[in-house]
C-alpha positions, 0 to 999 in steps of 0.5 A, a space after each residue: 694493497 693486496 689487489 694491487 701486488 700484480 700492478 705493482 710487480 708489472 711496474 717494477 719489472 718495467 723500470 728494472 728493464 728499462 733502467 738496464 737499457 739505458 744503463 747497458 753501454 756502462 756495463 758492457 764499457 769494459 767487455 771489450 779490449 781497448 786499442 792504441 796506435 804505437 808509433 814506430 817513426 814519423 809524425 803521429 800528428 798525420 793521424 790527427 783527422 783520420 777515423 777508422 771504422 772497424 769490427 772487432 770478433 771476440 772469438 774466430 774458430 779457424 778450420 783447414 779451409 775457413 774462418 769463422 767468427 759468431 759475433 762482429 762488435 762494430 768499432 772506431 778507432 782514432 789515435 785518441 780512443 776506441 769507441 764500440 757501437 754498443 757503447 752509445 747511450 739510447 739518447 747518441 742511437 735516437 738522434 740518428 745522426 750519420 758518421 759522414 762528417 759532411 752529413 753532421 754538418 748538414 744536420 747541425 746547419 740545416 736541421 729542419 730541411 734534415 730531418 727524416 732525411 735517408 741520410 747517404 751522402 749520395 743523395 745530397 747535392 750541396 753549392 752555395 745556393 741550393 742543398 737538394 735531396 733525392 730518394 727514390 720510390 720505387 714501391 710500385 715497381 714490381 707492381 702491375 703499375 711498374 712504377 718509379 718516383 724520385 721525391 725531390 727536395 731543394 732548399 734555396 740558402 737565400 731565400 730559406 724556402 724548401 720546393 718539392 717535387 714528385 717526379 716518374 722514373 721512366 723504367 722498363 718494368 724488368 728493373 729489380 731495384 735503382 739506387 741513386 749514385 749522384 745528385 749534381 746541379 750543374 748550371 741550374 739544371 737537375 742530373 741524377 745518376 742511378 744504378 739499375 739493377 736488372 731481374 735477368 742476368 743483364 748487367 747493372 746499367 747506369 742511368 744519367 737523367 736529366 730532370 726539367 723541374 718546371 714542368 716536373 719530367 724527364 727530358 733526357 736519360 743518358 744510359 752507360 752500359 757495360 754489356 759486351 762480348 766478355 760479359 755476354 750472358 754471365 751475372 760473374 762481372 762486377 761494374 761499380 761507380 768510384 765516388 770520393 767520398 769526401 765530395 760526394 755531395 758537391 760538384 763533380 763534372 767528370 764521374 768514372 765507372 769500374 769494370 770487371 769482367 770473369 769467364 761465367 762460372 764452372 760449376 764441374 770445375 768449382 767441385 773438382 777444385 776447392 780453390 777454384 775461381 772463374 778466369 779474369 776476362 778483362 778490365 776498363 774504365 769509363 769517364 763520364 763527362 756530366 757537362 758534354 755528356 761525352 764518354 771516354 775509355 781509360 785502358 789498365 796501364 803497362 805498369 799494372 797487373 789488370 787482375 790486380 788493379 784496384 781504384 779510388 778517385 779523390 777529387 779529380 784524380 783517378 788512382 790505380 794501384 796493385 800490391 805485391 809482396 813488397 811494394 805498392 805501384 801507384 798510377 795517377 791519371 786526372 780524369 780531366 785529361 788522362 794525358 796527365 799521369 805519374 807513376 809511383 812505386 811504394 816499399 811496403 813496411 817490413 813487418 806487413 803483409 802485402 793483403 790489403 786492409 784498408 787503403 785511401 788517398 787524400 791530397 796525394 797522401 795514401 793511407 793503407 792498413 795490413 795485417 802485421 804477420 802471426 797476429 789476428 789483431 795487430 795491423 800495421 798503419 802507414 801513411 805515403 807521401 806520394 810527390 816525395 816518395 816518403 812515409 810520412 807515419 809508421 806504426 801499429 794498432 795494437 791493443 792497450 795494455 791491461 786488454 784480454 790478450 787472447 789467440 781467438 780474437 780479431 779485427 778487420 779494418 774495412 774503412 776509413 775517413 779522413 777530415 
C-alpha cells in the first residue's frame, strides 16, 4: 500500500480539480448581483425578444481625471434573467456555439457543414439554395511569398452536397491584415467584401472582389478608398463599413461605408492640454451598389451636427442620428434612393443622461441605453416609435433587491440584439 500513496494522492488532487472546474459556475452563481428591469410606463412585453450584452466591474477606483476598473464580468441581461459568462457550465464553453441567433440557427439546421466554422456572421452567405462560407488565409502574407487565400465552402440545400475551393487574394505585399465584410452571392456569382488594412499610414481600403468559381480566380476587384486631402498622411480618421446585423448573412444590394476625418494628431498641444483631442475635419458616406457596382455619396444633412453624428443601417434604411442634453434628432434615408427621408426628433426621458450607452433601430423602433444620473449601475432603457413619435417602453435596469448595494461597482452596456 505504501508504494502506491504517491499515486493515490496524484489521483485525488486531479479529481478534487476537476470536480472544482465543472463545479465553479455553482459557486460563483451568487458572487455577483442580479439585475431587474423596472417599468416606469408602457408595455414590458416590447422588451420580450431584446438581449443586451454588458460588463459588469465589481470595483471602479475614480481619480481627477480617470476611471479605473481591474475586473470586467461579461453578462446578458433580458427582462427574464441575468446570465454571467462565468456561470456556464464546462459543457455550454465546449459546444462553442455563437450568441447570434442566425448562427445558432445555422448550427442546429446544418450542423455538420457548421462545424469547425470561425462562426462571424460576416462570413456567411445564406438564400434558399445555397449556405456559403469564406475565411481568409493570410498566414503567408507577411512572408516572402506575400501570400493570401480565401478558403471557401458552399453547400447546395438541394442537392446536400458541400464544394470547396482554395482560391489566391490578389494583395500588394504592403497589406497588414484583410478581414471579410460581406459575403453575397447575387445571380449566381461569388462577391467578397474585405477591409484591408495597410503596414503604412494608408488608410483602411475596401475591397469588392468578384470571384469566377469555375476556373477557381479573381476576375475583378472593385477598390473604395477613402484617402483625400482631409486625410492625407494622418492614421487619426476612422472609415468603417455599417452592417445590419440582424442580416449580415443574407441578401444586401447596396453596402454604405463610414467616414470620419480629424486634423493629424498634435503632440505639443496633447501635453499642454490634458483634454486635448485633434479637430473634427469632416464626415461622408458612400453607397455601394453590389449589383451595378456603382457609387454614391451621401453628405451629413442640415439637420445634424457632423461631429456628432452617428449611424446604423437596419435593412435598407440608413439612420443618422445626434444626441443633445434633451432630445435625440433622428434622420432616415433608403439607401435605395436617398430622395426618400424623414426627419424625426426624440425627448429623451427626464431622468438620463444625454452619453449614449447602447442605441439600435429595428422596424422603425429605436432602442436606447443611458446612464440614469448619480448611479454607476442603473441605466435607464427606452424604446421609440419612430412613425408615431411615441415611447412605446420606459423603465430602469437596476439591481434586484437582496444584491450587494455598493459605491464602487459598474455596468456598461456595449450591445444589444433584438430577435
Amino acid at each position: 500500500m505504501k508504494r502506491y500513496w504517491k499515486l493515490m494522492a496524484i489521483s485525488l488532487i486531479a479529481i478534487l480539480a476537476i470536480a472544482v472546474f465543472y463545479l465553479q459556475p455553482v459557486f460563483t452563481k451568487d458572487q455577483y448581483p442580479e439585475f431587474t428591469f423596472k417599468t416606469v410606463k408602457g408595455d414590458s412585453a416590447e422588451l420580450n425578444d431584446l438581449t443586451l450584452n454588458a460588463s459588469y466591474t465589481p470595483v471602479l477606483i475614480k481619480t481627477n481625471e480617470s476611471t479605473f476598473s481591474y475586473t470586467q464580468e461579461p453578462l446578458t441581461l433580458t427582462n427574464r434573467e441575468t446570465h454571467y459568462e462565468n456561470q456556464q457550465s464546462y459543457f455550454e464553453k465546449l459546444s462553442a456555439n455563437s450568441s447570434d441567433p442566425q448562427l445558432q440557427s445555422l448550427q442546429k439546421e446544418y450542423k455538420q457543414f457548421m462545424r469547425g466554422k470561425y462562426l462571424d456572421s460576416h462570413n456567411f452567405f445564406e438564400d434558399d439554395i445555397f449556405l456559403a462560407y469564406v475565411a481568409i488565409d493570410e498566414s503567408s502574407l507577411h512572408t516572402s511569398a506575400k501570400k493570401a487565400v480565401f478558403d471557401i465552402q458552399i453547400l447546395n440545400k438541394n442537392s446536400k452536397e458541400t464544394t470547396s475551393y482554395a482560391i489566391d487574394i490578389p494583395v500588394t505585399g504592403a497589406e497588414n491584415y484583410l478581414s471579410i465584410q460581406k459575403v453575397q452571392i447575387i445571380d449566381s456569382a461569388l462577391k467578397i467584401v474585405t477591409e484591408n488594412n495597410f503596414l503604412t499610414d494608408k488608410l483602411e481600403e475596401f475591397h469588392i472582389y468578384h470571384l469566377d468559381l469555375g476556373n477557381q480566380k479573381v476576375t475583378k476587384e472593385d477598390v473604395l478608398s477613402f484617402e483625400s486631402e482631409l486625410s492625407s498622411g494622418n492614421q487619426n480618421n476612422m472609415v468603417r463599413m455599417l452592417t445590419d446585423n440582424s442580416q449580415a448573412a443574407h441578401v444586401e444590394n447596396e453596402l454604405v461605408f463610414e467616414a470620419h476625418y480629424n486634423a493629424p494628431f498634435d503632440e505639443e498641444k496633447a501635453a499642454a492640454d490634458p483634454d486635448y483631442y485633434p479637430e473634427y475635419l469632416g464626415s461622408e458616406f458612400c453607397i455601394y451598389n453590389l449589383k451595378t457596382n456603382t457609387t454614391h455619396k451621401l453628405a451629413v444633412p442640415a439637420e445634424l451636427n457632423p461631429e456628432n453624428t452617428m449611424a446604423l443601417i437596419d435593412g435598407t434604411t440608413l439612420y443618422l442620428y445626434d444626441l443633445t442634453d434633451d432630445a435625440i434628432t433622428v434622420y432616415a434615408v433608403s439607401v435605395n434612393d436617398v430622395a426618400k427621408n424623414t426627419v424625426y426628433t426624440l425627448e429623451l426621458p427626464a431622468g438620463s443622461s444625454s452619453n449614449r450607452e447602447w442605441l439600435d433601430i429595428v422596424d422603425a423602433k429605436l432602442y436606447l441605453a443611458t446612464p440614469t444620473k448619480g448611479s454607476q449601475t442603473e441605466k435607464e432603457l427606452t424604446v421609440y416609435d419612430l412613425d408615431s413619435n411615441t415611447i412605446l417602453y420606459e423603465g430602469i435596469i437596476e439591481k434586484a433587491k437582496g444584491s450587494t448595494q455598493k459605491s464602487t461597482d459598474g455596468l456598461n452596456i456595449y450591445d444589444g440584439i433584438i430577435n
